[in-house]
C-alpha positions in Angstrom: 0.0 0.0 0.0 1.0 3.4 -0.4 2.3 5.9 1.9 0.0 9.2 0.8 1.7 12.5 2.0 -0.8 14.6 4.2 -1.1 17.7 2.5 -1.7 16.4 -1.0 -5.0 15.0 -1.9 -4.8 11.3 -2.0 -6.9 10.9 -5.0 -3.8 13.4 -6.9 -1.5 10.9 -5.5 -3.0 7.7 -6.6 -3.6 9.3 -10.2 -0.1 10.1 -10.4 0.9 6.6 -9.8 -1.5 5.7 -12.1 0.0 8.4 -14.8 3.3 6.6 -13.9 2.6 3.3 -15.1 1.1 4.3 -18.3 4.4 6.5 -19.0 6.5 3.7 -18.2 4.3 1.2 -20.1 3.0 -0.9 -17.3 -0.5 0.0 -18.8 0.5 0.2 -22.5 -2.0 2.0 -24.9 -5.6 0.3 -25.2 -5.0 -1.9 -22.3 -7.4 -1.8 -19.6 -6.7 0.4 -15.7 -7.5 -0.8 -12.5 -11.3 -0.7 -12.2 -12.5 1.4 -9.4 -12.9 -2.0 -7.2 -9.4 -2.1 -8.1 -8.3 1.2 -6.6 -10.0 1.0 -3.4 -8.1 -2.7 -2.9 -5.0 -1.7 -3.8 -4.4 2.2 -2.4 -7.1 1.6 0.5 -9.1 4.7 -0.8 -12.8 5.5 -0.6 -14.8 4.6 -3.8 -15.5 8.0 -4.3 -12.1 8.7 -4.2 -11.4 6.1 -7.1 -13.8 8.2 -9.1 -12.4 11.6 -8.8 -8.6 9.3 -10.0 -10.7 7.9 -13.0 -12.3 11.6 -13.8 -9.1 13.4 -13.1 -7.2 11.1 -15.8 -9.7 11.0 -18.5 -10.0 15.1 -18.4 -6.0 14.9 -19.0 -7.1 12.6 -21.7 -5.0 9.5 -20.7 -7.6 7.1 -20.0 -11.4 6.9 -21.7 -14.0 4.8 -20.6 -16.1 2.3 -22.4 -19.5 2.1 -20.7 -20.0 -1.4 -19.0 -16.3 -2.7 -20.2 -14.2 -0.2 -18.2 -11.8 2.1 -18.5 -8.5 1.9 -20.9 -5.3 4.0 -21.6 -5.7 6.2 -24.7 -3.4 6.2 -27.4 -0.5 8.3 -26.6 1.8 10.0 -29.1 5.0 8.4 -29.1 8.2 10.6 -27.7 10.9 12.0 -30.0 
């Protein structure tokens, strides 16, 4: 489990770890991110709080969400 810093909201935190893996490929593009089940297992974070991770990545446009399949990494431009 992570160890969330006070003064930054935890749902910025978990969405930056979440950022991380898809820059470093661990969620390659069009393959599928932790569901929101997923979240709250893994970080130990209110449901709610999985939301406002999913929301805050797919208004930066790195995930999208395919109603009743779930939520995937978008296509990302390659570097260089």
């Amino acid at each position: 489990m992570v160890e969330f810093a006070p003064d930054i909201p935890r749902w910025r935190q978990v969405a930056e770890v979440i950022r991380q893996r898809i820059k470093d490929g661990t969620y390659p593009p069009r393959s599928r991110v932790p569901s929101i089940n997923q979240l709250t297992e893994e970080f130990g974070i209110a449901a709610m709080t999985a939301h406002k991770v999913h929301r805050g990545l797919r208004e930066e446009g790195l995930i999208y969400t395919e109603p009743g399949l779930g939520s995937y990494v978008s296509q990302q431009p390659q570097d260089g």
